[in-house]
C-alpha positions in Angstrom: -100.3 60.6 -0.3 -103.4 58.6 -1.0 -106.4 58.7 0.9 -108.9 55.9 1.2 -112.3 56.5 2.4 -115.1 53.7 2.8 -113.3 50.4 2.5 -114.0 47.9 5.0 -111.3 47.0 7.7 -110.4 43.6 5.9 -109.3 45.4 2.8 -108.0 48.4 4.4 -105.8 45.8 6.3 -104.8 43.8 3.2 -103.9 47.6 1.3 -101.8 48.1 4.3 -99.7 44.9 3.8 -99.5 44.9 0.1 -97.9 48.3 0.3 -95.9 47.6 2.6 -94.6 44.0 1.5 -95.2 43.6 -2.0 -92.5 46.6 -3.6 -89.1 46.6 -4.0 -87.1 47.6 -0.9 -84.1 49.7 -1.3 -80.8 48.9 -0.3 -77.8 50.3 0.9 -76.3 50.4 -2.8 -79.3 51.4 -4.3 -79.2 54.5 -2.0 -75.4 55.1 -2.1 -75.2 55.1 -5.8 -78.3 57.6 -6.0 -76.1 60.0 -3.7 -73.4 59.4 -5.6 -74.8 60.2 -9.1 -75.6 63.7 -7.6 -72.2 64.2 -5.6 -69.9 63.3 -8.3 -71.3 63.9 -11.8 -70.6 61.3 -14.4 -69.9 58.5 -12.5 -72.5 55.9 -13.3 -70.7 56.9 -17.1 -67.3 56.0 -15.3 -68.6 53.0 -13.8 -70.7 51.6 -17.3 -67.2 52.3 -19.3 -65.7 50.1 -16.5 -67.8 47.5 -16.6 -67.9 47.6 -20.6 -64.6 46.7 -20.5 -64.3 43.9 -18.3 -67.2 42.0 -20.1 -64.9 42.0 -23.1 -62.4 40.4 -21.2 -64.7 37.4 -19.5 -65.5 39.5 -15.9 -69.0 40.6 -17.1 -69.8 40.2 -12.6 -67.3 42.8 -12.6 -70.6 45.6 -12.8 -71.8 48.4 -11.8 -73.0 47.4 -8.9 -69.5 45.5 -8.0 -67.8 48.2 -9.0 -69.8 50.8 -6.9 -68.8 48.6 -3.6 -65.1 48.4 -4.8 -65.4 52.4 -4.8 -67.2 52.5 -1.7 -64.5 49.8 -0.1 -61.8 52.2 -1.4 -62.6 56.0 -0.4 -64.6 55.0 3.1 -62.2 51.9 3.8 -64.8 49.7 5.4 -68.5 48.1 4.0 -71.2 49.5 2.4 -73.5 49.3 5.7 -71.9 52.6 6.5 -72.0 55.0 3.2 -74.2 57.7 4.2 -75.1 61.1 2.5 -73.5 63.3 5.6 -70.4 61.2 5.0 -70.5 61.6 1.3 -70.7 65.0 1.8 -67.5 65.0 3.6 -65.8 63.0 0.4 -63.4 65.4 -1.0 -63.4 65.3 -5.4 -59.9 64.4 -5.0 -60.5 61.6 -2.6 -63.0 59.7 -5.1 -61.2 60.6 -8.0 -57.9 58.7 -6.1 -60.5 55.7 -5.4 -61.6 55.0 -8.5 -58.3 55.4 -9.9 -57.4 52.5 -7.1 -60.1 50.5 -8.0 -59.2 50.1 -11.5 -55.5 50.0 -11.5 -56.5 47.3 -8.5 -58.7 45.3 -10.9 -55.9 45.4 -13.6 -53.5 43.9 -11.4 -55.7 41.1 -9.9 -57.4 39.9 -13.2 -54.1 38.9 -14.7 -53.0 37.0 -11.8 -56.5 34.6 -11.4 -56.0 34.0 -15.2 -52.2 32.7 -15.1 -52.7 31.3 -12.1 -55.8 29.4 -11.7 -56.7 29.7 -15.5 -60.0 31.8 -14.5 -60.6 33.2 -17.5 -64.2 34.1 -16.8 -66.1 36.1 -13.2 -69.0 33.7 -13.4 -67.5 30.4 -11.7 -66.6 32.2 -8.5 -68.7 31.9 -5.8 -68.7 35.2 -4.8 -66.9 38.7 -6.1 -66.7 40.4 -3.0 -64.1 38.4 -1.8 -61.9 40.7 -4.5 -62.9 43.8 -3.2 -59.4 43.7 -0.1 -57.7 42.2 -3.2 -58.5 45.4 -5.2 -57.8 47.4 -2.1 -54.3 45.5 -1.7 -52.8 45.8 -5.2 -54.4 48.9 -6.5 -52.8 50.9 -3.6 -49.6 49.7 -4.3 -49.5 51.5 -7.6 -47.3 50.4 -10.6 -44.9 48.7 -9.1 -44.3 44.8 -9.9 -45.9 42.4 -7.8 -43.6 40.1 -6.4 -44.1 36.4 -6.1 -44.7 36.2 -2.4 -47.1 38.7 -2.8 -48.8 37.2 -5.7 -49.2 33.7 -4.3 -50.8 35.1 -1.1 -53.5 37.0 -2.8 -54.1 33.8 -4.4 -53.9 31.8 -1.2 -56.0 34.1 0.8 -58.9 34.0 -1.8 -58.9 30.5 -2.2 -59.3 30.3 1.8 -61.6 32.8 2.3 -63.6 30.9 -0.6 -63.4 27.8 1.3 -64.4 29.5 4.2 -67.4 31.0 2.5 -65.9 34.6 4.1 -68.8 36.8 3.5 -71.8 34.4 3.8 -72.8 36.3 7.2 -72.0 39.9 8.5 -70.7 40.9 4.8 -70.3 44.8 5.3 -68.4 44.0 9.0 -66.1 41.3 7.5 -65.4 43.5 4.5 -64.4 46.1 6.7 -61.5 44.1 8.5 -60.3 42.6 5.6 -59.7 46.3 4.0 -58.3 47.2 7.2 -55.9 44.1 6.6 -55.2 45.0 3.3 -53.8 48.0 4.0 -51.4 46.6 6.9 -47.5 46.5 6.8 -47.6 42.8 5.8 -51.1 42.5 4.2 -51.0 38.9 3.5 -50.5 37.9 7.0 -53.1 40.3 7.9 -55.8 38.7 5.8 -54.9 35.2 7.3 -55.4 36.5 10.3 -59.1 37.7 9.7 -59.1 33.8 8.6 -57.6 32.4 11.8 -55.5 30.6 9.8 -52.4 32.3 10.5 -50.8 29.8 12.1 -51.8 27.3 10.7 -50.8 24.9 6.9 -54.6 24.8 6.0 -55.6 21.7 3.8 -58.7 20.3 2.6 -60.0 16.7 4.1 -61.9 13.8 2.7 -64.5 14.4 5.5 -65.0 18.6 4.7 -65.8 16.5 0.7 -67.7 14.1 2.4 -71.3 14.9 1.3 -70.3 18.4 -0.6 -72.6 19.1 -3.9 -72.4 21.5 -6.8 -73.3 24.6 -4.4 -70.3 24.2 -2.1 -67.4 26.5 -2.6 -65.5 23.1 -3.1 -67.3 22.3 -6.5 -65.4 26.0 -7.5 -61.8 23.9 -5.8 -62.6 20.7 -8.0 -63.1 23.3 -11.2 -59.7 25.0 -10.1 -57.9 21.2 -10.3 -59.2 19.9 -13.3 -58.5 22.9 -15.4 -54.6 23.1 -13.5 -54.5 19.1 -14.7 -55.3 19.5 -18.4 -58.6 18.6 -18.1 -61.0 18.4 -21.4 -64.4 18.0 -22.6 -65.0 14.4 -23.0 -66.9 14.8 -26.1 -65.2 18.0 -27.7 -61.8 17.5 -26.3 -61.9 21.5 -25.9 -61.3 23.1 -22.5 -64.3 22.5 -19.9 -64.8 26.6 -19.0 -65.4 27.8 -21.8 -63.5 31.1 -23.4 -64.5 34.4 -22.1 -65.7 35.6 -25.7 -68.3 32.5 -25.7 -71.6 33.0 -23.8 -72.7 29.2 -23.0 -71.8 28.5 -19.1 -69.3 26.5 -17.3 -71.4 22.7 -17.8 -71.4 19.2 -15.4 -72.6 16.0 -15.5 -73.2 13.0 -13.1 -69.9 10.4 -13.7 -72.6 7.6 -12.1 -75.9 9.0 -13.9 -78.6 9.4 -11.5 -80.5 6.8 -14.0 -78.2 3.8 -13.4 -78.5 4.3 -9.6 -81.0 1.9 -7.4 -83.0 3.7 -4.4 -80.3 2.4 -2.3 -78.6 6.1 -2.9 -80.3 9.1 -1.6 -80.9 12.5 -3.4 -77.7 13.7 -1.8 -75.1 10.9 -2.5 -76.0 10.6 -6.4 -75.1 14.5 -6.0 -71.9 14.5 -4.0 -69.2 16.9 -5.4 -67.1 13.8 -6.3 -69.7 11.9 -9.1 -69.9 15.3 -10.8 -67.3 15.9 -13.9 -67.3 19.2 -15.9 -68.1 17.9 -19.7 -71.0 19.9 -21.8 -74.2 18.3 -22.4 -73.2 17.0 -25.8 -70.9 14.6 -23.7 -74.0 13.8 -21.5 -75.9 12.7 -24.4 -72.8 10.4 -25.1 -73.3 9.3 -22.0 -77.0 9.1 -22.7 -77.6 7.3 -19.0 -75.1 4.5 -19.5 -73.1 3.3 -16.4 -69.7 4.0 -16.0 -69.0 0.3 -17.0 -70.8 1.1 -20.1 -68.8 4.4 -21.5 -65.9 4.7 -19.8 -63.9 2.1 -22.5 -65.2 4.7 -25.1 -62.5 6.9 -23.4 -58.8 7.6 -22.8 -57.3 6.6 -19.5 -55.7 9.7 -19.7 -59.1 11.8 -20.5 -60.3 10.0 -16.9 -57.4 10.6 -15.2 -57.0 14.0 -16.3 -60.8 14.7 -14.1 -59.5 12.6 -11.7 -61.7 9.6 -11.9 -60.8 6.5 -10.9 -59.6 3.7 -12.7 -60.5 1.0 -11.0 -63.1 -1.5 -12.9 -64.5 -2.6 -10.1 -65.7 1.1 -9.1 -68.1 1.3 -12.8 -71.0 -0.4 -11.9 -73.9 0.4 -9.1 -72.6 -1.9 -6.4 -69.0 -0.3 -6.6 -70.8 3.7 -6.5 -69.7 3.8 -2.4 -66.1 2.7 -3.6 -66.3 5.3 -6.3 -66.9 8.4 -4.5 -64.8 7.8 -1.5 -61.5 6.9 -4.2 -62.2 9.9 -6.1 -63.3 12.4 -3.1 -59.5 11.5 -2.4 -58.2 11.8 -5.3 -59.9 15.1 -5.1 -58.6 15.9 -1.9 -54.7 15.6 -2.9 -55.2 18.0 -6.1 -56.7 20.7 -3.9 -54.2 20.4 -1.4 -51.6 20.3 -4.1 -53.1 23.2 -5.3 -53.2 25.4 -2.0 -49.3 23.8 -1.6 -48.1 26.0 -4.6 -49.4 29.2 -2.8 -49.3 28.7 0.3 -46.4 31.4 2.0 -43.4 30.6 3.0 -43.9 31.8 6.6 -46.2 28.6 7.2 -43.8 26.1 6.0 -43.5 25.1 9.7 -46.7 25.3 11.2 -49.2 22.5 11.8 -51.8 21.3 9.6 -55.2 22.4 10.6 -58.6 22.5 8.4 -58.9 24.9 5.8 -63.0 24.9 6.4 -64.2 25.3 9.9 -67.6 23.4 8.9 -65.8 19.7 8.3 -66.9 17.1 9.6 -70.7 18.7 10.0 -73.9 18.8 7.8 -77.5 19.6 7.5 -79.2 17.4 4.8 -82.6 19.1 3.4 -85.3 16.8 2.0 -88.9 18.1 0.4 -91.6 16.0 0.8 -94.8 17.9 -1.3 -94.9 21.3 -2.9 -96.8 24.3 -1.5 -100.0 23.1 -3.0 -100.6 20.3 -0.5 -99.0 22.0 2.7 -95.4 20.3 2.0 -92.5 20.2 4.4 -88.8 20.6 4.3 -87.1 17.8 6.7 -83.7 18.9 7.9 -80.7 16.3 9.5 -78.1 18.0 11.0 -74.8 16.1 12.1 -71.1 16.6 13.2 -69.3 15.3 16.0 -71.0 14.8 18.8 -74.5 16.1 17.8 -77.3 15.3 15.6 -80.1 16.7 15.4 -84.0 16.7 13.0 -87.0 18.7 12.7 -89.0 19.9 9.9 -90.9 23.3 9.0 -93.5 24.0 6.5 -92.2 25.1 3.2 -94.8 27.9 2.0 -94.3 29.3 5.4 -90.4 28.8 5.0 -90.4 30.1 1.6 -92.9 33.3 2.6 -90.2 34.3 5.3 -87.4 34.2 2.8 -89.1 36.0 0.2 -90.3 38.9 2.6 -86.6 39.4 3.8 -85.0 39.1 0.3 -87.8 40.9 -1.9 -88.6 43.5 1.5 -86.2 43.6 3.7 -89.1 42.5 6.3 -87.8 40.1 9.0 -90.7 37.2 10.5 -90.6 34.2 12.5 -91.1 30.6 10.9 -91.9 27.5 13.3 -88.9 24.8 13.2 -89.3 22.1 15.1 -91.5 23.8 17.5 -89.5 26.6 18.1 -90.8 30.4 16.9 -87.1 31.2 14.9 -86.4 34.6 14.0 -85.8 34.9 9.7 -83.8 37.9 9.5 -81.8 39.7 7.1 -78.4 41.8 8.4 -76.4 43.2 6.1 -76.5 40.9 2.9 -77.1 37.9 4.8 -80.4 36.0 5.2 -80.3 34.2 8.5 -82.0 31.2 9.9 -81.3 29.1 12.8 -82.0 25.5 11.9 -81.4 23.1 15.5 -77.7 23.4 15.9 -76.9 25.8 13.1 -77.5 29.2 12.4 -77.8 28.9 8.9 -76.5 32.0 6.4 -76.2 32.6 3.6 -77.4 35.9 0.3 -81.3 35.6 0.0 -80.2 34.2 -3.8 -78.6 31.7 -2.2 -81.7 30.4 0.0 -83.5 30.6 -2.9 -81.4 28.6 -5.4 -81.2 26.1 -2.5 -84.8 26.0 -2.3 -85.5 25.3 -6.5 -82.8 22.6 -6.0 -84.9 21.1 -3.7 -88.0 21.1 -5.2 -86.5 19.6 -8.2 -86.2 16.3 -6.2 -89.3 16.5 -3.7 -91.1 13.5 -2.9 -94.3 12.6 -1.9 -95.9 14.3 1.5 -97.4 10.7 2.4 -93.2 9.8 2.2 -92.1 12.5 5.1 -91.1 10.9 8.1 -92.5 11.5 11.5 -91.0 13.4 13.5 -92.0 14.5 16.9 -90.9 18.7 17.2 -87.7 18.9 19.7 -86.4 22.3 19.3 -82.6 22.7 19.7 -80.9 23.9 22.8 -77.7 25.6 23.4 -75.6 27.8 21.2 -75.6 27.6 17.8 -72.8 27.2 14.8 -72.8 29.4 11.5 -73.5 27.5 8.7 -73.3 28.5 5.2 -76.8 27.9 3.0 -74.2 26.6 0.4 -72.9 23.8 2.2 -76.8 22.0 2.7 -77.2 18.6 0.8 
C-alpha cells in the first residue's frame, strides 16, 4: 500500500482514477487459469503442447486461452462466468484429466470435418471460435467411434447457423452453457437447433439479410465458404483464395467496382456491400489498379467470374449499372449459401417451412463519422427495419472513452445518444450499447474494429447533418456490432 501525503485534491483525485482506470483488469480466464496452474501442475505445459500443435496444422486461434475455455466448458459443463476456486477445489484429478482428454480427442474429430467439408483449412476466417467449444463437447464425448453422416452434417449445419446468427455476440458464458447442456442431449443435434429456434424451421438466407451486409458480417465468412466450395481462384495467381495453413499472409479481398471508379452517388456503405467484394490478393488489385469492371473484366475467363459468382452481364460493368450489379450478384450469392446450408441441412427438416436463418433481416443501423476526436467529431447512426426508423448521433471521443473503459477496465459509464443518458456496459464478454431501437452487442474488439473502420472513411464535421436529439422509446432488439454499415 502506498501512502500519499501533501498533494492537492485535484491530483489526489486524478491518482485515484488513473489507478483505478488506466491498468489492466482481470478477467474470468485470467483468474481461472491462475487457479488452475496451482490445482493441476503442468497444465499451462499441456495446454502450450496443444496449441503447438494445432498451429502446425492452420488453427493457430486454437490457443491457450481457447483451449483453457474448452477445458473449462468440459469438466464444469457450462461458461467460464462460473469457474471459481471453491469449485475448482471440488474438481477431482481424474475429472480434468477426463476433460482434457475430451477436449482434444473433440478437437481431433471436429478439425477434420470443417476441412473436407467447407475446405477450412485455417482458424483465422471464422468469426468466432467459441462457437466450437459444444462441437468439442459433442464429438469428444462420444469417444472413438465413427461419426456418422447425419451426425457430421449437423455439426456442420448447426455452426453455420449459429454463425449466422452471431450466437455468442451477447450473454456468451449463459449461451455457452445451454449449448453444452444440448450437446450432451440424447439427440444433440436437434438440441442445438433448438437453442437456435430453428428447430422447426428449413432456415435459408435472403437477398434482404445481404442487403447492405459488409466485410464484418458473419455473411462475408458464408460468401468465403461458397467461393472456395465453387472452385474459386486468385484472379491474378490462379492459386486458391485462402491461403494454405503452412503460409502466414491472410485470407485477402478486393472491391469488384473499385471505390475509385464510383461517383458520390454511392455512399461509404454501398461501395462496401458484401456483394462488390471478391477474395483475390492484392497482386490481383494492382491488376485491377482502379479500372472499372468494363475495363478488366475481358482480361479474364468467364469461368474465373463465374466461379466468384459475378455477373456476366455487360451492361452491370460500368458505374450506372453498380445498383444492377449488386442486387444480381447479392442473389447469385444468396442461392450458393442456401445451396450450401441444403447439403447439411438434417433430414428431420425436410418438411418444415422455410423461415430466416438470421433473425436481424430486413433491419440495419448505418454508422457515419463526421470529424475525428480532435475537433469534437460525431458518429451519426440510421437505424431501419420494418416498420421503424430511427437517427441520432453521439460524440465519438465520448463514445470511444466508454468503450475503452469497459474493454481495457472492465468499468461500465453512460454516453449521451440522442439525448438519452445510455448505460455502456460490459456482461460477460459482451460490450453493450443501446443505440434507438437496438441494443447493440457485440466483443469490445469488435466495437473497436468497427470504430477504425469508421474513421477510415470520416468526413468533414461541417458535413454532419442536423439532427434534433429524439431518444428512442419502447423495447429494444439485440443487434450484433458486426452487422453495422
Amino acid at each position: 500500500m502506498e501512502v500519499l501525503k501533501g498533494f492537492p485534491y485535484d491530483e489526489v483525485a486524478e491518482i485515484f482514477v488513473r489507478v483505478n482506470s488506466g491498468g489492466r483488469r482481470l478477467g474470468t480466464l485470467d483468474l481461472a487459469m491462475a487457479t488452475l496452474s496451482t490445482r493441476w501442475t503442468g497444465v499451462l505445459a499441456k495446454l502450450q503442447q496443444e496449441a503447438d500443435h494445432w498451429v502446425q496444422r492452420g488453427y493457430g486461434d486454437i490457443d491457450v486461452n481457447f483451449l483453457s475455455r474448452a477445458l473449462a466448458g468440459v469438466v464444469l459443463g457450462r461458461g467460464l462466468s462460473v469457474w471459481s476456486p471453491s469449485r475448482l477445489k471440488q474438481t477431482k484429478d481424474t475429472e480434468l484429466e477426463r476433460g482434457w482428454d475430451v477436449v482434444k480427442l473433440g478437437l481431433r474429430r471436429l478439425i477434420p470435418l470443417l476441412e473436407a467439408n467447407l475446405k477450412l483449412t485455417r482458424s483465422d476466417p471464422l468469426p468466432s471460435m467459441i462457437v466450437l467449444i459444444p462441437l468439442v463437447v459433442l464429438l469428444g464425448e462420444q469417444g472413438e467411434e465413427p461419426i456418422d453422416k447425419p451426425t457430421a452434417d449437423g455439426v456442420i449445419y448447426w455452426l453455420l447457423l449459429a454463425t449466422i446468427q452471431t450466437r455468442y455476440s451477447t450473454s456468451t458464458d449463459t449461451k455457452l452453457s445451454q449449448d453444452i447442456r444440448a450437446a450432451r442431449q440424447p439427440d444433440p443435434i436437434r438440441a442445438l437447433l433448438e437453442s437456435l429456434n430453428i428447430d422447426n424451421t428449413r432456415a435459408e438466407v435472403t437477398e434482404r439479410a445481404l442487403r447492405g451486409r459488409t466485410k464484418e458480417s458473419p455473411y462475408f465468412f458464408l460468401s468465403l465458404l461458397v467461393a472456395l466450395a465453387n472452385g474459386a481462384r486468385d484472379w491474378c495467381y490462379r492459386t486458391d483464395i485462402l491461403p494454405g495453413h503452412n503460409e502466414a499472409q491472410k485470407l485477402e479481398y478486393q472491391h469488384i467496382h473499385p471505390p475509385a471508379t464510383l461517383d458520390d452517388r454511392f455512399d461509404k456503405g454501398t461501395i462496401n456491400d458484401l456483394a462488390n467484394l471478391v477474395f483475390a490478393s492484392a497482386k490481383a488489385n494492382k491488376r485491377i489498379n482502379g479500372k472499372s469492371p468494363a475495363e478488366y473484366f475481358p482480361m479474364l475467363d468467364e469461368q474465373e467470374l463465374k466461379d466468384h459468382y459475378v455477373p456476366l452481364d455487360v451492361s452491370l460493368r460500368s458505374p450506372d449499372g453498380y445498383p444492377g450489379f449488386l442486387a444480381a450478384r447479392r442473389q447469385l450469392l444468396v442461392e450458393a449459401m442456401n445451396e450450401l446450408l441444403e447439403r447439411f441441412r438434417p433430414a428431420f427438416l425436410d418438411k418444415e417451412p422455410k423461415g430466416p436463418a438470421d433473425p436481424n433481416a430486413g433491419r440495419s443501423l448505418d454508422l457515419a463519422l463526421y470529424g475525428s476526436r480532435s475537433d469534437g467529431g460525431r458518429m451519426v447512426f440510421t437505424a431501419g427495419g420494418e416498420g421503424f426508423s430511427w437517427v441520432g448521433s453521439a460524440n465519438i471521443a465520448e463514445l470511444e472513452a466508454a468503450v475503452e473503459s469497459a474493454r481495457i477496465a472492465g468499468i461500465d459509464s453512460d454516453v449521451m445518444i440522442a439525448g438519452e443518458s445510455v448505460p455502456v456496459e460490459m456482461i460477460e464478454d459482451s460490450l453493450n450499447v443501446p443505440i434507438g431501437p437496438f441494443l447493440v452487442t457485440g466483443t469490445p474488439e469488435e466495437w473497436r474494429a468497427v470504430f477504425d473502420r469508421e474513421r477510415v472513411s470520416a468526413r468533414p464535421l461541417s458535413a454532419a447533418p442536423s439532427l434534433n436529439p429524439t431518444p428512442w422509446v419502447g423495447d429494444r432488439i439485440k443487434f450484433p456490432i458486426t452487422s453495422t454499415d
